[in-house]
ZALO-694394 format. One record per atom (N, C-alpha, C, O, CB): x, y, z; residue in one letter. Coordinates in pm, whole numbers, padded with zeros to 5 digits, always signed. Atoms other than C-alpha are relative to their C-alpha. Glycine has a CB too. Layout:
XYZA ...
This chain:
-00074+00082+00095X +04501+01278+01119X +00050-00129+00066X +00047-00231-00002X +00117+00079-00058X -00071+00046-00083X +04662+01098+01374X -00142-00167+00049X -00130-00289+00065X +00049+00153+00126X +00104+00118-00029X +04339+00881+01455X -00050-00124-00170X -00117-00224-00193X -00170+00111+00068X +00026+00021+00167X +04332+00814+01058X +00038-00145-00030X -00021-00246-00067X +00102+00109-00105X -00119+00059+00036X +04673+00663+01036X -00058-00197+00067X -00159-00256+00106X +00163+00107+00099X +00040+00148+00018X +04689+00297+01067X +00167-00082+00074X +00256-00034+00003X -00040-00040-00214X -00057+00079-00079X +04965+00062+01302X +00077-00062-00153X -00002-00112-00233X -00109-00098+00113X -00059+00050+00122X +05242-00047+00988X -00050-00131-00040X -00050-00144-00162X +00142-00007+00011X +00070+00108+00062X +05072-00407+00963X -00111+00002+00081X -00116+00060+00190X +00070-00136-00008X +00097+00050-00083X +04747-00539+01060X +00028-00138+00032X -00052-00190+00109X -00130+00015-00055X -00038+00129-00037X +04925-00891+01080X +00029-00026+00097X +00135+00018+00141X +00073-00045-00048X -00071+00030-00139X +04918-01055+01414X +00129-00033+00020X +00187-00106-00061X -00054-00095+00059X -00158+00006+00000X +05269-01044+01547X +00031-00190-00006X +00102-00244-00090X +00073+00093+00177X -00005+00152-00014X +05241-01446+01652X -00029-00065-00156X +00019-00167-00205X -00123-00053+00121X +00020+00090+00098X +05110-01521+01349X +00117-00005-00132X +00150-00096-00208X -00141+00033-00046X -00122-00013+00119X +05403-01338+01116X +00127-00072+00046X +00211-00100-00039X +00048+00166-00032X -00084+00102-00004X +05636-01549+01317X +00021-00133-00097X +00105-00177-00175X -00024-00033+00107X +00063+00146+00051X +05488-01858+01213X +00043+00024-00144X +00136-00045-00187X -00189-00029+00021X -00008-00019+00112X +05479-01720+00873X +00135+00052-00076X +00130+00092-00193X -00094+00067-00011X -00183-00018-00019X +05883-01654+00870X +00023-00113-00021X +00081-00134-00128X +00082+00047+00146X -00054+00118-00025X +05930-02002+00956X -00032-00084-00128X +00037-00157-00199X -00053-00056+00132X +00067+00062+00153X +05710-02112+00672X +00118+00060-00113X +00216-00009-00141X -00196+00082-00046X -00119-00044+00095X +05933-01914+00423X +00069-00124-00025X +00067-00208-00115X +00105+00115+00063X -00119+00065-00042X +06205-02084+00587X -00033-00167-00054X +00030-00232-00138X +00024+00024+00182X +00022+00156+00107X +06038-02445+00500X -00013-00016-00074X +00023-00128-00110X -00063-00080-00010X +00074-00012+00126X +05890-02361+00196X +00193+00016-00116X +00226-00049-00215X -00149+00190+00012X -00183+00007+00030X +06305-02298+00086X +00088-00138+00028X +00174-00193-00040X +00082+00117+00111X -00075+00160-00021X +06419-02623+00243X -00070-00070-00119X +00019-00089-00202X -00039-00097+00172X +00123+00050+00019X +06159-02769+00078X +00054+00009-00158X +00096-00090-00217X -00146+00087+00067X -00048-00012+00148X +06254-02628-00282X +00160-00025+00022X +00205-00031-00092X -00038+00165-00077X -00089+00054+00023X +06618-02727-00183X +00040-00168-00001X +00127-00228-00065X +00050+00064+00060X +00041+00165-00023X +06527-03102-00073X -00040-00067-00128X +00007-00170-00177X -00135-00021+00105X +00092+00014+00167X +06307-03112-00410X +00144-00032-00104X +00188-00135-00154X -00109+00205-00068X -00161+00018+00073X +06657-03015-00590X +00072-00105+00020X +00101-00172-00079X +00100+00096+00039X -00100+00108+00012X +06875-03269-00450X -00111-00140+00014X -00060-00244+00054X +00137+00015+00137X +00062+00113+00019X +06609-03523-00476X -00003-00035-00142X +00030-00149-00174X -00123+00004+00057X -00025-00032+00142X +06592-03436-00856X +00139-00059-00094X +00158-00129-00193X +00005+00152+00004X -00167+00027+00034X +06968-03456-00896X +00047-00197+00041X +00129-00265-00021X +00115+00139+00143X +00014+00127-00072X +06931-03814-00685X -00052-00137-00092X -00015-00255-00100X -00106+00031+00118X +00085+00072+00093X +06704-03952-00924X +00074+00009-00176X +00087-00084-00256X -00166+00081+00016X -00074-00034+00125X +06880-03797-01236X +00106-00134-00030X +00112-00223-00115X +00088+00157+00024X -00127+00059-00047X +07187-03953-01105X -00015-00175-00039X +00080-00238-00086X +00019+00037+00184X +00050+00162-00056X +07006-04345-01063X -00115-00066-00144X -00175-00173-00160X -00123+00023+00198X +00076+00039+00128X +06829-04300-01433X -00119+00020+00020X -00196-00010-00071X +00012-00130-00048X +00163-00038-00009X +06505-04198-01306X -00048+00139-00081X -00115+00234-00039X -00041+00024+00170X +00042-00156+00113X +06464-03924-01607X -00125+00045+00082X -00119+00142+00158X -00061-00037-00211X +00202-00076-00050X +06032-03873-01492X +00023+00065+00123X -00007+00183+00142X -00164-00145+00050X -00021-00003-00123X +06139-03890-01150X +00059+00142+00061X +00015+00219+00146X +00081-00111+00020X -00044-00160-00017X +06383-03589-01165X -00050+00087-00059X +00000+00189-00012X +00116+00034-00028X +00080-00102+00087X +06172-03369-01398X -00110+00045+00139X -00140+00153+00190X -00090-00087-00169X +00148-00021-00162X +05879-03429-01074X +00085+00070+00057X +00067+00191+00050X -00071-00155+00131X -00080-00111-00103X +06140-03287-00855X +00048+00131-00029X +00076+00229+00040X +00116-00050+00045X -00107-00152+00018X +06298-03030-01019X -00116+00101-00020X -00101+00216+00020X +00131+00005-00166X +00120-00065+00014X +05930-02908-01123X -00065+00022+00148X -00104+00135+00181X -00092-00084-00097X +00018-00051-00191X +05839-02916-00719X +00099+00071+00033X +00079+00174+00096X +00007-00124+00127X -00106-00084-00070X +06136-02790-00642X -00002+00168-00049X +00026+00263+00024X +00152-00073-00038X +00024-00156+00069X +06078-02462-00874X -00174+00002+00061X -00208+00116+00029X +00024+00009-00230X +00111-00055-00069X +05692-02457-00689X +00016-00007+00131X -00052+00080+00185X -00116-00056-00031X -00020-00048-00080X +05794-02487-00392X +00081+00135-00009X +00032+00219+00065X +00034-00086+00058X -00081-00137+00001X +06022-02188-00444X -00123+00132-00026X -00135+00249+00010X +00133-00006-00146X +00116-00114+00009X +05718-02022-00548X -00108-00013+00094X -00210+00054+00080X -00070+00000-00137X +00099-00032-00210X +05522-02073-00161X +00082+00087+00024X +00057+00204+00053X +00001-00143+00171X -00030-00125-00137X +05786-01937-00013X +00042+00171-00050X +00082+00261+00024X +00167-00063+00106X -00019-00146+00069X +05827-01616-00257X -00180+00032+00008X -00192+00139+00068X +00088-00006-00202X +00127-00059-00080X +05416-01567-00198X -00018+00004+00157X -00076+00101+00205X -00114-00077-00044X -00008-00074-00150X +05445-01573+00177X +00106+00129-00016X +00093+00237+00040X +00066-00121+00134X -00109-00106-00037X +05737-01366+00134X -00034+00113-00055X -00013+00209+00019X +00139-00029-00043X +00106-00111+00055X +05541-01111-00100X -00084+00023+00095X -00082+00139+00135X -00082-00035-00123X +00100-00051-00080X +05269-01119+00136X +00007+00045+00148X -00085+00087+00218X -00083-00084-00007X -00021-00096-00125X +05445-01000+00442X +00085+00130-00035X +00104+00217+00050X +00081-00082+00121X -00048-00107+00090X +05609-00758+00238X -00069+00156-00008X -00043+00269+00034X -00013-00063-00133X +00089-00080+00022X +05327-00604+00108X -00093+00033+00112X -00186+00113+00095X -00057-00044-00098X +00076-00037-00076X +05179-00585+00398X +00035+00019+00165X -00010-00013+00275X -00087-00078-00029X -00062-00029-00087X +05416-00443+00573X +00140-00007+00111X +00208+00081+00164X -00063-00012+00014X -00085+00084-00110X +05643-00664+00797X +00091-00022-00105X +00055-00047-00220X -00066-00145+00085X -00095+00045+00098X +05988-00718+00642X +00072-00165-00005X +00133-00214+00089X +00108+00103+00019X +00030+00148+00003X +06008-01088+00520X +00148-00026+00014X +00224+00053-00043X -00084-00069-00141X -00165+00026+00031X +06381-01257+00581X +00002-00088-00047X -00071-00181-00011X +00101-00012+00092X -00088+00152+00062X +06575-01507+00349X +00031-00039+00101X +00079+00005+00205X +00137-00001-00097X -00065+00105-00131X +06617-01807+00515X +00107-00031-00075X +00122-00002-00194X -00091-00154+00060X -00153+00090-00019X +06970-02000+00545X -00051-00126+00017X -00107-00169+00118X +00108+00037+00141X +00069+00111-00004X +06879-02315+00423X +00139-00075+00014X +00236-00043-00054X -00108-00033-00125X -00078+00133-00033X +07098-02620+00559X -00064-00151+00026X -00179-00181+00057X +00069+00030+00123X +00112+00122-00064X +07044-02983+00623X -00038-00069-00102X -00129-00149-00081X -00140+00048+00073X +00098+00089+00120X +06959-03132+00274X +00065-00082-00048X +00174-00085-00104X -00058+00066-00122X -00075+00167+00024X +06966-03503+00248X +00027-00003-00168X -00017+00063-00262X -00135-00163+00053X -00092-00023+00140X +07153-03564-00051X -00038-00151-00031X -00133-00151-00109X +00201+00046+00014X +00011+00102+00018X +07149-03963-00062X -00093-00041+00051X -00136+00007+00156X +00080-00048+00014X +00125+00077-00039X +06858-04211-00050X -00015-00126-00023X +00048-00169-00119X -00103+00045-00050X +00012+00164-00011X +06759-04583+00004X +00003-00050-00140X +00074-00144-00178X -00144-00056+00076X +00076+00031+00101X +06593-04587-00322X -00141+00046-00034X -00221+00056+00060X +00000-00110+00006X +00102-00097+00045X +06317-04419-00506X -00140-00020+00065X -00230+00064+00065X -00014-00009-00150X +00107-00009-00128X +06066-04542-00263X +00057+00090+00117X +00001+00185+00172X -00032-00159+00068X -00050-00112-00146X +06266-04381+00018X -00013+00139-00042X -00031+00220+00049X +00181-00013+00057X -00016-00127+00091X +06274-04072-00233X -00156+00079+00020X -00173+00200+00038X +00036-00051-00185X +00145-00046-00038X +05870-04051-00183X -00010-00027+00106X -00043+00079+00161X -00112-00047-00060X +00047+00019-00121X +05821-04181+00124X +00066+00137+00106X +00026+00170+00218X +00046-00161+00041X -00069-00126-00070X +06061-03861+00222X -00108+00110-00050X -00095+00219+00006X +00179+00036-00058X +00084-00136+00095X +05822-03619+00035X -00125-00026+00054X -00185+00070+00101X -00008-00005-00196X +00126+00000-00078X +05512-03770+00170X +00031+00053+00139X -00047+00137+00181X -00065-00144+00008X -00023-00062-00104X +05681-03696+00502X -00012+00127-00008X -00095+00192+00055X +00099-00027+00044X -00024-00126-00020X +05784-03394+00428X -00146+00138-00020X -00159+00251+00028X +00124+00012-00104X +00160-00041+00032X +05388-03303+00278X -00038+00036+00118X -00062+00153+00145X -00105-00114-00057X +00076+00011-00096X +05264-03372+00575X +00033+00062+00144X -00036+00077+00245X -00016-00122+00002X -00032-00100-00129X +05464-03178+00816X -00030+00153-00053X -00053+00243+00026X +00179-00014+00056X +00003-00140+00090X +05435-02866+00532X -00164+00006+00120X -00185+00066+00226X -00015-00013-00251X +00163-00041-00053X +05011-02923+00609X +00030+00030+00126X +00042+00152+00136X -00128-00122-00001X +00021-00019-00149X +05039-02936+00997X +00097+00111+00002X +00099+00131+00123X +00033-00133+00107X -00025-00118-00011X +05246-02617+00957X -00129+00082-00003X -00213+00132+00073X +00092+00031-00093X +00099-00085+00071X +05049-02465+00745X -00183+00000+00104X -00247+00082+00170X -00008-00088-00189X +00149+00044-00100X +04710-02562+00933X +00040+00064+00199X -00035+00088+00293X -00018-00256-00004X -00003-00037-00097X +04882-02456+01216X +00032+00165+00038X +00029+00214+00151X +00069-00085+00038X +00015-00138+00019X +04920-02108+01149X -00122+00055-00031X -00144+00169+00010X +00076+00038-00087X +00143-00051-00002X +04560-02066+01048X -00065-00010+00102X -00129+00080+00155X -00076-00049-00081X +00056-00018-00149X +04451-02194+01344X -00008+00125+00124X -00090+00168+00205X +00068-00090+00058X -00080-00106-00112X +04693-01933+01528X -00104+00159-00049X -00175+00235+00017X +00234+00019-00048X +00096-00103+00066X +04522-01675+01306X -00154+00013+00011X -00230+00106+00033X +00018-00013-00130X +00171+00004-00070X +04187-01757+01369X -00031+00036+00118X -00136+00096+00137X -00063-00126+00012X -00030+00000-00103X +04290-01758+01714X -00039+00163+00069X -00125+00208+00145X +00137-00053-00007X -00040-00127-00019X +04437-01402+01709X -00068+00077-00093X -00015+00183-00125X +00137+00016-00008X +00125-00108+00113X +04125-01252+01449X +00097+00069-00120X +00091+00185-00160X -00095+00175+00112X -00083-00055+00121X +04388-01224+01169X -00081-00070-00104X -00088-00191-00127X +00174-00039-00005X +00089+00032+00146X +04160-01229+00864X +00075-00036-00093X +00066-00145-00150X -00077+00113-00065X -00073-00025+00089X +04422-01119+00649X +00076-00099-00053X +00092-00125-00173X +00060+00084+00033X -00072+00150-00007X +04628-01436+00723X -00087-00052-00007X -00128-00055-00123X +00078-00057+00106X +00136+00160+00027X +04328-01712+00778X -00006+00037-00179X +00025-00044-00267X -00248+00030+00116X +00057+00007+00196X +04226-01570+00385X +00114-00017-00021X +00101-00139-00039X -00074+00143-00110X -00099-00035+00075X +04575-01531+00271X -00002-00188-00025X -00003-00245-00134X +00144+00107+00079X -00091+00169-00066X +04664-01930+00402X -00081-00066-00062X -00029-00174-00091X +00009-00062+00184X +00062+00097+00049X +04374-02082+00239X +00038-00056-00137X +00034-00178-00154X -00116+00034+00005X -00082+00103+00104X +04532-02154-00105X +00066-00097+00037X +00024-00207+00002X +00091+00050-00072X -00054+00072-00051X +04776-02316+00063X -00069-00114+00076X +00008-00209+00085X +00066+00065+00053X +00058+00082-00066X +04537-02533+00259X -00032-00061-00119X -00003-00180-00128X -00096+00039+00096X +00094+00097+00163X +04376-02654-00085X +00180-00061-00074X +00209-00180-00091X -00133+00189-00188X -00098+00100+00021X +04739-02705-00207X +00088-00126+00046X +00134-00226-00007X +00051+00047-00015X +00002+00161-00107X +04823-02932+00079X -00062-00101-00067X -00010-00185-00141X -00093+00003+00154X +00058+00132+00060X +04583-03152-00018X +00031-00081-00127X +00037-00204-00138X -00120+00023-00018X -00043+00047+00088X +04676-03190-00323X +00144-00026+00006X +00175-00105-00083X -00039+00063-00086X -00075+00038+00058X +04990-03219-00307X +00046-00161+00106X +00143-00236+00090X +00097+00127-00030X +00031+00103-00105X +04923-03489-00021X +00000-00130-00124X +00092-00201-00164X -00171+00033+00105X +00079+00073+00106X +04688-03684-00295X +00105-00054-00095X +00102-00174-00119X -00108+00097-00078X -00089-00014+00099X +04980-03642-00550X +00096-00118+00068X +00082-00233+00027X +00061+00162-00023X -00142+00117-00046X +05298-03853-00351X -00086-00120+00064X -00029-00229+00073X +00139+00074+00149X +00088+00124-00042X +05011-04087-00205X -00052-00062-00131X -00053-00184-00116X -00132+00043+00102X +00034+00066+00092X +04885-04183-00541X +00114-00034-00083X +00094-00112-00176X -00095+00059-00057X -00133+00051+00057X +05273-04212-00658X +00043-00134+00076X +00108-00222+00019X +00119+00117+00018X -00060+00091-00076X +05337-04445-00380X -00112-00136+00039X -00106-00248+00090X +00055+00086+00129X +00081+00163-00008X +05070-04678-00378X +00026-00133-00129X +00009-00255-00135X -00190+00039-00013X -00066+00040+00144X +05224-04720-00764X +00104-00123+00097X +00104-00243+00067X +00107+00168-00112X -00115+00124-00050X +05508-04921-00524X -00046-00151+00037X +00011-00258+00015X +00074+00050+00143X +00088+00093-00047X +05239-05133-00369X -00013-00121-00077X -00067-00214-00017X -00117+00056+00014X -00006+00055+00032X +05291-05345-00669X +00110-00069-00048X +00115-00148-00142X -00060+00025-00024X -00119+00042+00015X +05650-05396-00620X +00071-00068+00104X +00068-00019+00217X +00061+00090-00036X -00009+00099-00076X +05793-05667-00462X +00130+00091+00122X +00148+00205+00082X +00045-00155-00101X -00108-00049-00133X +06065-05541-00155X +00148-00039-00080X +00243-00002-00010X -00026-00116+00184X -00123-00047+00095X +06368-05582-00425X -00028+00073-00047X +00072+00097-00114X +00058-00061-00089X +00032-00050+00105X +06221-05370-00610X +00101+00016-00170X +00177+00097-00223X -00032+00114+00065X -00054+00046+00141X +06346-05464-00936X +00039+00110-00076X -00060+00181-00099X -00102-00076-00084X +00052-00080+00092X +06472-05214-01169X -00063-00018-00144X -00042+00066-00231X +00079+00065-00008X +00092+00017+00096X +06266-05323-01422X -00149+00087+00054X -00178+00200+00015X -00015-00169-00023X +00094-00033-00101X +05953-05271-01184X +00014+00192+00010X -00081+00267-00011X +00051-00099+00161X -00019-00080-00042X +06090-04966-01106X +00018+00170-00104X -00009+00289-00089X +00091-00061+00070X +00007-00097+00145X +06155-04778-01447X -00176+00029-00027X -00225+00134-00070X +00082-00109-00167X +00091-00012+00039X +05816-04858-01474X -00102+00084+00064X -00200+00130+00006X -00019-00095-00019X +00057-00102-00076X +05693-04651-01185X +00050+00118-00052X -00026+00207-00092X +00023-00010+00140X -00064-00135+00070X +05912-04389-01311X -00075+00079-00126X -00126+00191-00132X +00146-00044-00060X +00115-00085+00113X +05737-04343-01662X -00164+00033+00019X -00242+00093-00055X -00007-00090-00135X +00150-00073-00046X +05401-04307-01461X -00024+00146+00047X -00118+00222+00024X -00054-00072+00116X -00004-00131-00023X +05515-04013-01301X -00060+00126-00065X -00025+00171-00175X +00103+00014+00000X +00075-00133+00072X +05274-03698-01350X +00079+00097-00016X +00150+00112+00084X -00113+00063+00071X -00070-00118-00002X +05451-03378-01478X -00098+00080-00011X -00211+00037-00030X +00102+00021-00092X +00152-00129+00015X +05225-03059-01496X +00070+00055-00117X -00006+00140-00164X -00040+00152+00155X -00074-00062+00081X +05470-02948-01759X +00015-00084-00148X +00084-00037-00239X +00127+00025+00076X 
C-alpha cells in the first residue's frame, strides 16, 4: 500500500514559494486597482474608475485561482497582508503609466515561475501558469493601447483632452 500512496503534493517546493508570493501580488494588485478606481472616481474620470474597479475585481480573481490551485493540490495557500497602496497620483497618465508598470513586473513574475518550473519538471505548474502567460499579454496590449491614446495630448494635458481619453476606455462589462 505504502508504495501506492503518493507524497501530499507533487508541486515543486521552490516553485509553491514563488506561487505564494504571486497570491500575495495578485492581492496588491486588486488593492492598487481599487484605490486607483476611487482616484479616478474622485477627479471625474467615470470610464476610468469602472476600468479599475473591473481589474481590480479580476485581479482578485488570479490570486483566488492560484490560491485554489495550491489548495487543491495540496499545499495550504496563505492570505496575504496587503500594505503599501499608493493612494494619490500625478494624473491619469501617471494612473496608467503605474499599471503598465505594474503589468510588467506581474509578467516577469509570472514568467518567472514557469521558468522555475520547467526547471524543477513541475508539469503541474508550467500547465497550470500558462493562462496566465496568455493573460499577461493581454493585459500588457490593453494599458499600452490606453496609453498611446495620451500620445495625442499635449504635456498639460487639458481636461478637455483628457475626458476624452476617458470615454475611450474599454470595459468588458
Amino acid at each position: 500500500m505504502s508504495k501506492l500512496s503518493r507524497k501530499a503534493t507533487v508541486l515543486n517546493a521552490k516553485v509553491v514559494e514563488l506561487l505564494q508570493k504571486q497570491v500575495e501580488m495578485e492581492a496588491h494588485a486588486s488593492a492598487t486597482y481599487l484605490a486607483m478606481s476611487s482616484w479616478c472616481d474622485a477627479h471625474g474620470f467615470t470610464k476610468s474608475a469602472a476600468f479599475f474597479l473591473e481589474h481590480s475585481s479580476e485581479e482578485r480573481g488570479h490570486m483566488l485561482k492560484i490560491f485554489h490551485f495550491l489548495n487543491e493540490n495540496g499545499v495550504r495557500a496563505f492570505s496575504p497582508e496587503v500594505k503599501n497602496i499608493q493612494q494619490e497620483y500625478k494624473g491619469l497618465r501617471d494612473v496608467y503609466e503605474k499599471t503598465l508598470e505594474h503589468e510588467i513586473a506581474v509578467t516577469d513574475a509570472i514568467n518567472a515561475i514557469v521558468k522555475l518550473a520547467r526547471k524543477e519538471d513541475d508539469f503541474a505548474s508550467e500547465n497550470f501558469l500558462q493562462w496566465f502567460v496568455e493573460e499577461q499579454l493581454e493585459e500588457e496590449r490593453l494599458v499600452r493601447d490606453i496609453l498611446a491614446m495620451f500620445e495625442f495630448v499635449n504635456e498639460k494635458e487639458s481636461i478637455f483632452a483628457l475626458k476624452l481619453i476617458d470615454e475611450r476606455i474599454p470595459l468588458e462589462n
